[in-house]
C-alpha positions in Angstrom: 83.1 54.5 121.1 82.9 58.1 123.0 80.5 59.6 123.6 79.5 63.2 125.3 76.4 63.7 127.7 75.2 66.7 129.6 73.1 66.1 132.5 74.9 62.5 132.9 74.5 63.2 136.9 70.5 63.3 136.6 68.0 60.2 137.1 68.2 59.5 133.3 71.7 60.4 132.9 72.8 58.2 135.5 70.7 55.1 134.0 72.6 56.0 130.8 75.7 56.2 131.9 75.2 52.6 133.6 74.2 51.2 129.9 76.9 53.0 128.1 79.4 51.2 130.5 77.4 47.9 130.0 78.2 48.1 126.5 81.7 49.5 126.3 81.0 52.9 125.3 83.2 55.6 127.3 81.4 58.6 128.6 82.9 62.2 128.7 80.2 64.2 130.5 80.0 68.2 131.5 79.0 69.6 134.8 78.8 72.6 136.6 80.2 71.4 139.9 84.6 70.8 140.4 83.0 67.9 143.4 81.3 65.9 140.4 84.6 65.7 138.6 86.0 62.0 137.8 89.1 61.0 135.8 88.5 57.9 135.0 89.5 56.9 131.2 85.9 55.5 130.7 84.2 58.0 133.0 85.6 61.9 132.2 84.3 64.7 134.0 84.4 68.3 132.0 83.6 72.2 133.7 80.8 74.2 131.8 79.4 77.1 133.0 76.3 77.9 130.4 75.0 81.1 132.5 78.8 82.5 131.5 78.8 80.7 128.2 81.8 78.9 129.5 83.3 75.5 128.6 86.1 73.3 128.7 86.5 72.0 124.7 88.6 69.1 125.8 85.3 67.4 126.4 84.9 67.0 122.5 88.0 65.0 122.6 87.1 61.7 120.4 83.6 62.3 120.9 81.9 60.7 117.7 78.0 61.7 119.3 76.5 63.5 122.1 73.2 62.5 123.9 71.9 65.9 125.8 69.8 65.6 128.6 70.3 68.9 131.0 67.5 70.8 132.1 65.9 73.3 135.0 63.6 70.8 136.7 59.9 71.9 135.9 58.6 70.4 139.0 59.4 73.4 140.9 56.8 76.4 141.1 56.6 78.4 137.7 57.4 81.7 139.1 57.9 84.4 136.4 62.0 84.1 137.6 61.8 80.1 137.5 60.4 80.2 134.0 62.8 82.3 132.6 65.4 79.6 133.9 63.6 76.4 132.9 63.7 78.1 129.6 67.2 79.3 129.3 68.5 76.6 131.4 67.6 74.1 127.9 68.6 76.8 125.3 71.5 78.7 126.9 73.1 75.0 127.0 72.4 74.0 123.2 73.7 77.3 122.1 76.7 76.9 123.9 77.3 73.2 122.9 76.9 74.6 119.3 79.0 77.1 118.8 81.8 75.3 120.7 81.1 72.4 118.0 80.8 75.2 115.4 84.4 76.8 116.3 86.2 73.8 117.5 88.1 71.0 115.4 85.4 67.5 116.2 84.6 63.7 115.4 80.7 64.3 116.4 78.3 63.2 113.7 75.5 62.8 115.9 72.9 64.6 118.8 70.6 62.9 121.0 68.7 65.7 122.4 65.7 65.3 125.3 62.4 66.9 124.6 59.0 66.4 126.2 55.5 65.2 125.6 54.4 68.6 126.3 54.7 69.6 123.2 51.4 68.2 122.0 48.0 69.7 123.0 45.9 68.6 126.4 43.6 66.1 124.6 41.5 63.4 126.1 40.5 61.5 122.5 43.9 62.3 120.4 46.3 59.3 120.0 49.4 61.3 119.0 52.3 60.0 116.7 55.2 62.3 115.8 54.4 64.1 112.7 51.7 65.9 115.3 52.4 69.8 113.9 50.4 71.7 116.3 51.7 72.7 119.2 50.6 73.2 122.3 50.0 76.7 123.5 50.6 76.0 127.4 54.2 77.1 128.6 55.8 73.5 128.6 54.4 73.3 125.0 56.3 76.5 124.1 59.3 75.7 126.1 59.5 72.6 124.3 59.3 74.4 120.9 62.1 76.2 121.5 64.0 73.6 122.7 63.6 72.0 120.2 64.3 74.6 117.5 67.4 75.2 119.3 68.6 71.4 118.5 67.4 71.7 115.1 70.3 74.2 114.5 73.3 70.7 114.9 72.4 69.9 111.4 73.7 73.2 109.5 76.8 71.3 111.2 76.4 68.3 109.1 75.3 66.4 112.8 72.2 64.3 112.4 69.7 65.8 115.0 67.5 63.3 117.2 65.1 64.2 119.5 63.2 61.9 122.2 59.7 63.4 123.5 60.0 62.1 127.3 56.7 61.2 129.5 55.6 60.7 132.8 59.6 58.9 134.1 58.8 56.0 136.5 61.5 55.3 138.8 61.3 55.4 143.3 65.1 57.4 142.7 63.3 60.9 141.6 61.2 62.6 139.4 57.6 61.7 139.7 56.9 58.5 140.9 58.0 59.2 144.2 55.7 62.8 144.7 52.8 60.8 143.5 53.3 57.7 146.2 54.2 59.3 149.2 50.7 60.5 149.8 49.4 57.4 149.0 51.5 55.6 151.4 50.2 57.4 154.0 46.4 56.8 153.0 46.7 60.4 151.7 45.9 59.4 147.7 43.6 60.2 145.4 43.1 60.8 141.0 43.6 64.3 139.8 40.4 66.1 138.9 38.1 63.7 136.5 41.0 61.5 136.6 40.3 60.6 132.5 43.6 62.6 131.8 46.0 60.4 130.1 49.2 59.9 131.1 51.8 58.2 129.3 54.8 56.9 130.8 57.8 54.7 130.4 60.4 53.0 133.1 63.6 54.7 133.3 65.8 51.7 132.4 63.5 51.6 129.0 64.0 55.3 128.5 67.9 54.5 128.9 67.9 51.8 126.4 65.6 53.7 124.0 68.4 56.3 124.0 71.0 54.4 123.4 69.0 52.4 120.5 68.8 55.8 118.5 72.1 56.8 119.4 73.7 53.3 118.0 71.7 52.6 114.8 72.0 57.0 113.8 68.1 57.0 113.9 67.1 61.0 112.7 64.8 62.4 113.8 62.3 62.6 116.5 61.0 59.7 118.5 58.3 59.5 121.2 59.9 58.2 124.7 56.8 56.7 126.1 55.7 52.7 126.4 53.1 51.4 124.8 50.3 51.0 127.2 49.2 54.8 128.2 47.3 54.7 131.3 44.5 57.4 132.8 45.7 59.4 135.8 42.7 57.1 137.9 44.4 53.6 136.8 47.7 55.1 137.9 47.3 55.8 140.8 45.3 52.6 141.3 48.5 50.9 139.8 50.5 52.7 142.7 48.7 51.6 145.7 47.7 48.4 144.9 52.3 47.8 144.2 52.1 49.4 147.4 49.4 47.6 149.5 47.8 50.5 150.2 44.1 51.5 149.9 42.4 54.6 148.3 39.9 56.0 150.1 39.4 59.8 149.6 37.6 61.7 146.4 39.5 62.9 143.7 41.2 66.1 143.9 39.7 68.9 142.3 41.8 71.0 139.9 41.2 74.3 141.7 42.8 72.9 144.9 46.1 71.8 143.0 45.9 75.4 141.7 46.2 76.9 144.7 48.7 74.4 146.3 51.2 74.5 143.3 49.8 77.9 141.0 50.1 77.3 137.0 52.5 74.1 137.6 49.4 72.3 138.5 48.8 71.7 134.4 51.5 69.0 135.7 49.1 66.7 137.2 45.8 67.9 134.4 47.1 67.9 131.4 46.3 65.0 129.2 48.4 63.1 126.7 48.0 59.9 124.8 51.0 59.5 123.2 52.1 56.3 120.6 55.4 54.4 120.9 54.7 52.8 117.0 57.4 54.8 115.3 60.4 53.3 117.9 58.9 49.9 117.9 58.8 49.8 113.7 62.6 50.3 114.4 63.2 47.4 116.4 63.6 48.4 120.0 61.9 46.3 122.1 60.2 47.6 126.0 61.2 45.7 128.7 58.0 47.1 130.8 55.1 47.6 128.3 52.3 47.9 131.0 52.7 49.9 134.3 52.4 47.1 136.7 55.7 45.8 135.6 57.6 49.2 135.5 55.9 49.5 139.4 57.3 46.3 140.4 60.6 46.8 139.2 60.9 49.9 141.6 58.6 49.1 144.4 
């Protein structure tokens, strides 16, 4: 099996590339960048250029799915400039991956598509499962409903759509993890306002396999990428500096610090979302870290 990925050079795409090649499945993968080009028959490099709707259609070349991962980071400050990007940065890329598969002889039946927790509303009492509807009016929850729209369009291709709502990504190789334990480790930590904000998270390598898991048995649909255990912003960072042997000693950090620190990123660290993994379990995948200490000791 071939498959295509975009963003196969980011923390997720790199854990999925490792899998694919644990299981024999050959990655073709796009990037922007002629240094980030391999050759390899298992391991295939392709140029796109989404800002110039540009793209090399050899990368479709018996490709039977496509997981879809790339994104503008969101941890960088939400300028008016930086939002425009993080917004067309997901649907300038799913446009141009359609209409390439749209005008372009193909094998792909199937699309793996990122999406984000964000979508659902800050709550500190909802448990939310998939068939949520409402949406969340903060700009991650828009962004996401637009991303997601844009993914919806595969299926008027006769491509089963899937879509994986990502949480709080634990690994000590990027994203989050590492911004919330470096001022720990230096006796710098503290909870995030109240603290009571939920936060629900899954291990990288989990995230990788639960990927994978929907791409290999053509689940449709979408799927919550969290594990099972939610835990509030206080345990968290508890969790974090006990793994790391170090003590908490300063008052939580109060929300209109953050905002002036970070401006409206701060909803980052403040927004609350308790999110189920049911639906993914009832399809057989199984977490290999299904409470937080675990995932923490597997990276620290």
């Amino acid at each position: 099996m071939r498959i295509l990925i975009t963003g196969a050079t980011g923390l997720i795409g790199t854990e999925i590339v490792k899998q694919c090649h644990n299981q024999n499945i050959d990655v073709n993968y796009l990037t922007t960048s002629k240094s980030k080009l391999s050759n390899a028959d298992h391991y295939k490099g392709f140029l796109w250029n989404p800002s110039k709707n540009e793209i090399d259609e050899e990368c479709l070349k018996d490709v039977e799915a496509i997981i879809h991962l790339v994104g503008a980071s969101i941890s960088k400050r939400w300028t008016e400039a930086y939002k425009k990007t993080i917004v067309l940065s997901r649907i300038q890329t799913s446009q141009l991956l359609f209409n390439t598969l749209k005008n372009t002889a193909h094998q792909v039946k199937h699309i793996v598509s990122a999406s984000a927790i964000g979508i659902y509303p800050h709550s500190l009492t909802n448990y939310y499962t998939e068939d949520f509807n409402k949406v969340s009016t903060s700009f991650l929850g828009q962004v996401v409903k637009q991303w997601e729209q844009a993914v919806n369009a595969f299926s008027v291709l006769d491509i089963a759509v899937s879509k994986i709502r990502i949480g709080l990504v634990l690994s000590s190789k990027g994203g989050a993890l590492p911004e919330m334990a470096k001022p720990i480790k230096f006796g710098a930590g503290a909870a995030f306002g109240s603290g009571k904000q939920w936060q629900s998270w899954i291990h990288v390598q989990d995230l990788s396999s639960l990927f994978l898991h929907v791409l290999t048995n053509r689940l449709e649909g979408i799927y919550n990428g969290v594990a099972p255990n939610p835990e509030t912003n206080k345990e968290l960072t508890k969790a974090i500096a006990k793994q790391l042997k170090r003590p908490l000693i300063l008052p939580n950090i109060p929300r209109f610090a953050m905002r002036l620190v970070l401006g409206e990123m701060h909803i980052l660290l403040f927004e609350s979302q308790r999110v189920s993994s049911k639906k993914i379990e009832d399809t057989g995948f199984h977490f290999k870290h299904y409470n937080v200490q675990s995932a923490l000791e597997e990276e620290y």
